[in-house]
Every structure is written in structure tokens, then in C-alpha cells.
Backbone bond lengths (Angstrom), bond angles and torsions (degrees), N, CA, C in turn:
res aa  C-N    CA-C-N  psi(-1)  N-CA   C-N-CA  omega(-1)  CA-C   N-CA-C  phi
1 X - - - 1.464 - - 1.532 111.51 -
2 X 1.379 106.12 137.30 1.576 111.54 166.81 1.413 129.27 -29.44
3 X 1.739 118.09 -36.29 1.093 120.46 -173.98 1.600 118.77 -91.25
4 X 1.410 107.07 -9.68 1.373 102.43 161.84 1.719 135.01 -75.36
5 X 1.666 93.47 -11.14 1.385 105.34 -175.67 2.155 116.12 -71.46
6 X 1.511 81.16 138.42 1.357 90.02 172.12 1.730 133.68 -31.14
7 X 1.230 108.44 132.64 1.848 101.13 -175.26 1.621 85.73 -39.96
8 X 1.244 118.47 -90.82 1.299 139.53 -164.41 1.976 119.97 -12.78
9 X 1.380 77.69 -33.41 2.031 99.18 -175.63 1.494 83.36 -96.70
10 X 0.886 146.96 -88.05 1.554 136.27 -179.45 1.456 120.08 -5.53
11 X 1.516 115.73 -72.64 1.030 141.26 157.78 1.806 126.29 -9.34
12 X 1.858 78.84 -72.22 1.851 98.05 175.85 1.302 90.64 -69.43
13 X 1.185 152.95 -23.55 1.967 137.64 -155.87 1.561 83.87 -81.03
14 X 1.251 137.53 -78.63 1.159 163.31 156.79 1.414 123.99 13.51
15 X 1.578 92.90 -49.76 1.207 108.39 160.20 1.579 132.53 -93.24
16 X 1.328 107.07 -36.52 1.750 116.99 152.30 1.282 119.25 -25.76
17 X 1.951 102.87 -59.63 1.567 123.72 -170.09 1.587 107.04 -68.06
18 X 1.527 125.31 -33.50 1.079 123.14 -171.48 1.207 118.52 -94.15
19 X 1.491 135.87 11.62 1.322 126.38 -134.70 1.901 105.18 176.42
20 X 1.395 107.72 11.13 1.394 127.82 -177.62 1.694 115.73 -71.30
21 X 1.551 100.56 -16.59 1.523 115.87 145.03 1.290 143.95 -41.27
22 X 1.484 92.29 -21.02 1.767 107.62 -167.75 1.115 99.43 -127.06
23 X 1.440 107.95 175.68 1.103 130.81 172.15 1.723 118.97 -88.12
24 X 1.271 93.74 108.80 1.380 105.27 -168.48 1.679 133.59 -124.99
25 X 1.649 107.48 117.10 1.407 114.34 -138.46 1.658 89.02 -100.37
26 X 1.266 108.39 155.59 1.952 104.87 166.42 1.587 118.19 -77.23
27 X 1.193 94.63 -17.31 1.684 91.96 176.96 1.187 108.92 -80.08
28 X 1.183 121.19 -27.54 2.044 112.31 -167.54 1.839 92.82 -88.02
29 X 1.618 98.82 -36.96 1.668 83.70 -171.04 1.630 120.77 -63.76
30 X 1.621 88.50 -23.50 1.911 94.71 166.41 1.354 124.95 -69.52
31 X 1.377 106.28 -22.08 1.713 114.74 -174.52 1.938 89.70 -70.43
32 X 1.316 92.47 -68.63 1.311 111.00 -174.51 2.413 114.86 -20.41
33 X 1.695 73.91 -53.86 1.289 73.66 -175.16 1.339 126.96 -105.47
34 X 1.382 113.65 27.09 1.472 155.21 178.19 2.003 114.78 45.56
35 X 1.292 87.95 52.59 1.716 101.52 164.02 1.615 109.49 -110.53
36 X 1.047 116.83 -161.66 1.450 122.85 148.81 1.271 112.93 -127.78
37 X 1.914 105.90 147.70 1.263 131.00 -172.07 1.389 101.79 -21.48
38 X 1.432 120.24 -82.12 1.783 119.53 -171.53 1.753 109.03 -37.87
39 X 1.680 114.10 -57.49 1.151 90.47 168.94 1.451 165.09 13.29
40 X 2.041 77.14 -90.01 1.713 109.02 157.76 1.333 113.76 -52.15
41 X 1.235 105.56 -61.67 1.781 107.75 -173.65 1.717 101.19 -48.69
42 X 0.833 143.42 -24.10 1.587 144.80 -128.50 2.096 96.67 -119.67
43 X 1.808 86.83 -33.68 1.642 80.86 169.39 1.153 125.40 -126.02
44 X 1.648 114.69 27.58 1.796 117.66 171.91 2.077 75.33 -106.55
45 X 1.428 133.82 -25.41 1.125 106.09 178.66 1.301 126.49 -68.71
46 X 1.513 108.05 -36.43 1.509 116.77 -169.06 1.466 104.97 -80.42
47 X 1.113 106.12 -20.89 2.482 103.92 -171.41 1.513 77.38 -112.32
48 X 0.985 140.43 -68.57 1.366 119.89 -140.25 1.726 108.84 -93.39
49 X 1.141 130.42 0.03 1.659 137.75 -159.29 1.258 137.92 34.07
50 X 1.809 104.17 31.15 1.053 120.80 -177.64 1.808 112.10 -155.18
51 X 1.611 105.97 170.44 1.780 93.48 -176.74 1.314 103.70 -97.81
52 X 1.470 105.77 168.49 1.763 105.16 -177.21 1.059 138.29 -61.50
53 X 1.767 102.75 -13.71 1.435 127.49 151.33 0.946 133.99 -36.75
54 X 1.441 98.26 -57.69 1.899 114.64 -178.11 1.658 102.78 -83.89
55 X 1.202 130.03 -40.78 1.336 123.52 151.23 0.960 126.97 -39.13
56 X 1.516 151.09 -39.67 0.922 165.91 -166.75 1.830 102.62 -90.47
57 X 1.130 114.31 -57.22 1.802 125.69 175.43 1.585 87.95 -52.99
58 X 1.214 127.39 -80.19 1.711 139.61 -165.48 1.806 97.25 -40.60
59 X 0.906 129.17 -39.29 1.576 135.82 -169.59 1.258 108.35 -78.18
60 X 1.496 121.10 -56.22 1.714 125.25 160.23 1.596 117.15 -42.02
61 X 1.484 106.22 -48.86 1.156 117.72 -168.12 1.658 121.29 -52.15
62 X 1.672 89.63 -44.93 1.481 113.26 170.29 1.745 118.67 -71.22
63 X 0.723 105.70 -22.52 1.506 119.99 -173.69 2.012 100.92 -78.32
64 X 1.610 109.25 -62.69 1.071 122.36 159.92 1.336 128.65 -10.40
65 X 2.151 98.01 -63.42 1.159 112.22 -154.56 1.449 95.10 -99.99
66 X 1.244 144.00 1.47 1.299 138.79 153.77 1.263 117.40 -61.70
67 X 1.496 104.77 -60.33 1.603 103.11 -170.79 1.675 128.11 -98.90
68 X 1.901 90.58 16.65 1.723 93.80 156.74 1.391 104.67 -97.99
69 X 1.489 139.41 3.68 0.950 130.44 124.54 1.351 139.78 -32.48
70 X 1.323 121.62 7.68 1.718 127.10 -158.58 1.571 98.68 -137.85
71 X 1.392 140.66 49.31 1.285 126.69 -162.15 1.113 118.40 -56.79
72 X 1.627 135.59 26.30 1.125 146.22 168.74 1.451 110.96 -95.01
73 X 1.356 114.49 -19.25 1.568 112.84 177.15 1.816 116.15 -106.13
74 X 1.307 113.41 111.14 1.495 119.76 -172.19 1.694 109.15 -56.90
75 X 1.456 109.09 135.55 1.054 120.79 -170.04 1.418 123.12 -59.02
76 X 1.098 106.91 -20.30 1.619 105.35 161.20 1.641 119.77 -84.12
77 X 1.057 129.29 -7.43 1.408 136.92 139.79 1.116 125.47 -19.03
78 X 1.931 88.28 -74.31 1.517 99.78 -168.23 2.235 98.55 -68.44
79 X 1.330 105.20 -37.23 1.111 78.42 -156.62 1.540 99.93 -65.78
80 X 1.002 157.87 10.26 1.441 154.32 -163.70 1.685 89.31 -101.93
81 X 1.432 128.65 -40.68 1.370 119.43 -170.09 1.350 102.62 -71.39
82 X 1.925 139.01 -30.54 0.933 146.90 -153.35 1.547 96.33 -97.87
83 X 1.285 137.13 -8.61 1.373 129.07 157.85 1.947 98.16 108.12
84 X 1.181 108.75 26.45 1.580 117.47 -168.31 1.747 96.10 -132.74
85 X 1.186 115.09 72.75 1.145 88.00 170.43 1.392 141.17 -106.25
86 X 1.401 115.22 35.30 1.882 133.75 153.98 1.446 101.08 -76.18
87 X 1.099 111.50 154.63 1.501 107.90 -171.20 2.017 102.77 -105.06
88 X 1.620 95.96 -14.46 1.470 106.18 174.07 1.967 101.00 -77.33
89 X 1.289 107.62 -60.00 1.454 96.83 179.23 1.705 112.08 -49.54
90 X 1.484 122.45 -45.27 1.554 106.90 -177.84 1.760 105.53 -58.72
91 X 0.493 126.00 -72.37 1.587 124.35 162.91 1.461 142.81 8.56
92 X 1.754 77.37 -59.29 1.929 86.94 164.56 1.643 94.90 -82.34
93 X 1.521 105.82 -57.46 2.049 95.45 -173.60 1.398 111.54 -29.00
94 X 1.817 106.37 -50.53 1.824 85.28 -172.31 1.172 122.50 -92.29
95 X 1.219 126.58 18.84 1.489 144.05 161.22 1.740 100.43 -76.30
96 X 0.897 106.63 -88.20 2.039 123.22 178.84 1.288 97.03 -26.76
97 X 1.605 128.83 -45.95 1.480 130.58 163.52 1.349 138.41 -64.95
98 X 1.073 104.16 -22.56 1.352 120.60 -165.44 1.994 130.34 -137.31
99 X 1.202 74.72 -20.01 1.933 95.30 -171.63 1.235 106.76 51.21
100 X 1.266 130.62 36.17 1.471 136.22 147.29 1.789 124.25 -136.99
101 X 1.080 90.80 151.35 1.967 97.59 -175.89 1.511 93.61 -55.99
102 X 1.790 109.03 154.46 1.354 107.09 153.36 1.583 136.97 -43.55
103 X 1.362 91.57 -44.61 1.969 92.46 170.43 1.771 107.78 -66.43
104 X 1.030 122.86 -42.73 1.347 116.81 -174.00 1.943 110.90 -59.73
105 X 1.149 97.04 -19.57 1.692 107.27 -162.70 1.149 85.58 -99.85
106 X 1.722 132.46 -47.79 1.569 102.88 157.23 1.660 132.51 -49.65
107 X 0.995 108.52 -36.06 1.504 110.16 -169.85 1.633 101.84 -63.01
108 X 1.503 108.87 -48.43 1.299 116.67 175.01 1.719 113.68 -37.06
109 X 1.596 106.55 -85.31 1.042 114.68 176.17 1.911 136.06 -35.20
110 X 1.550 87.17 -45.36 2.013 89.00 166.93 1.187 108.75 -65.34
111 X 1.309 117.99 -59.78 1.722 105.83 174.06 1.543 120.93 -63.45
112 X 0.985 135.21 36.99 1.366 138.09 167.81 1.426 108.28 41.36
């Protein structure tokens, strides 16, 4: 459960969640939240079963896949809200994620 997790893992989520706009490195978020880098890595592996990386990819991903749900918002939009803002880098991310282009993962998604 969420509430067993470390201030520190709390902390970094917090900031992930708030701030997924940017460009966001594990070392500053460790400075930030006053561990060190391995640390961090050491407690999104052990509570969460994954690195902050892939946490961080999974969080975009979701973000992505909400609001290509919205075909009113141009796809380079979203990728600027998802913290990608080349529209070639969102592209490969939601490819490497998904094995489909952003428009295709829209098409997917509106049609259920």
C-alpha cells in the first residue's frame, strides 16, 4: 500500500506527478528529496518493482493515453504535456510503448 511507502518515495511520486512536464533526471529528484540517486533506485525497486525510469515512462504513457483520447487536442500538445516535447521523440516513446504511432493509439483508444 501507498501508505507504507517511504517519506522519500512519496516525495519523489509527488514530484514525478507534479512536474511530468519537464525534464526529469533521478539524480536531481534524489538531491531534491535528499537521498542519493542509488537510494532512490533502491526504493521505487523494493515498494514499487520497478526503476524510476520505468515509472516515470508508465506515468507519460498514461497521461498520453488519456488525452489522445480527446481528438480535439493536437498531438504535439499532448506530447509537450507528457514531458516530450519533439514530436519525433514522442513518437518513438509511444512506439517503444506501445508498437503503434500516436495516431494509431488514438484510433485504437476512441474506438474502444
Amino acid at each position: 500500500p501507498e501508505a507504507a511507502h517511504p517519506p522519500a518515495l512519496k516525495t519523489a511520486l509527488v514530484i514525478m506527478e507534479q512536474e511530468i512536464r519537464n525534464t526529469l533526471r533521478v539524480g536531481q529528484i534524489a538531491s531534491r528529496v535528499g537521498v542519493s540517486r542509488n537510494h532512490l533506485i533502491h526504493l521505487f525497486n523494493r515498494h514499487l518493482g520497478c526503476a524510476p525510469q520505468t515509472y516515470l515512462r508508465q506515468k507519460r504513457l498514461a497521461v498520453a493515453s488519456k488525452l489522445l483520447a480527446r481528438e480535439e487536442i493536437p498531438i504535439l500538445s499532448i506530447a509537450e504535456e507528457c514531458g516530450l516535447p519533439s514530436l519525433q521523440h514522442f513518437n518513438k516513446f509511444i512506439r517503444a510503448m506501445t508498437g503503434h504511432s500516436p495516431r494509431a493509439l488514438r484510433s485504437q483508444i476512441i474506438k474502444g
